[in-house]
C-alpha positions, 0 to 999 in steps of 0.5 A: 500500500502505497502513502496515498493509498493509505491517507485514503483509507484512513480518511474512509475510516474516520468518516466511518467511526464519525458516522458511527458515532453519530456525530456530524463533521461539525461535531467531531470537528469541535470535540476533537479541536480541529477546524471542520475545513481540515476534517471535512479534507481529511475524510476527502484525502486532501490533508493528511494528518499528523500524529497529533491530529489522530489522537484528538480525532481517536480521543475525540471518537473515544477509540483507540487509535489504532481503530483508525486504521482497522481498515478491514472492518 
């Protein structure tokens, strides 16, 4: 799997886990302390996100991180 590949599917599985969680991109955005701009371009596979912007959105799910990238689920 190559770097795009992944940001790809990782955006598809923290859309996923927020749909889950039956929050909206504005409410996930506000738990977790990111701008909604920057969420809405993650799950598009825009912006790829660092390691500190995983663990607000991990916290802000209330999963752990490594959920994020269970992509086989």
């Amino acid at each position: 799997m190559n770097e795009n590949e992944l940001y790809n599917k990782l955006g598809k599985r923290i859309k996923t886990l927020r749909e889950n969680a039956r929050l909206t991109q504005e409410k996930l955005a506000e738990i977790s302390g990111i701008s909604l701009d920057y969420l809405c371009k993650i799950e598009a596979n825009i912006n790829k996100p660092g390691l500190k912007t995983l663990i607000k959105i991990s916290n802000a799910l209330e999963v752990p991180i490594k959920e994020l990238f269970d992509f086989e689920q």
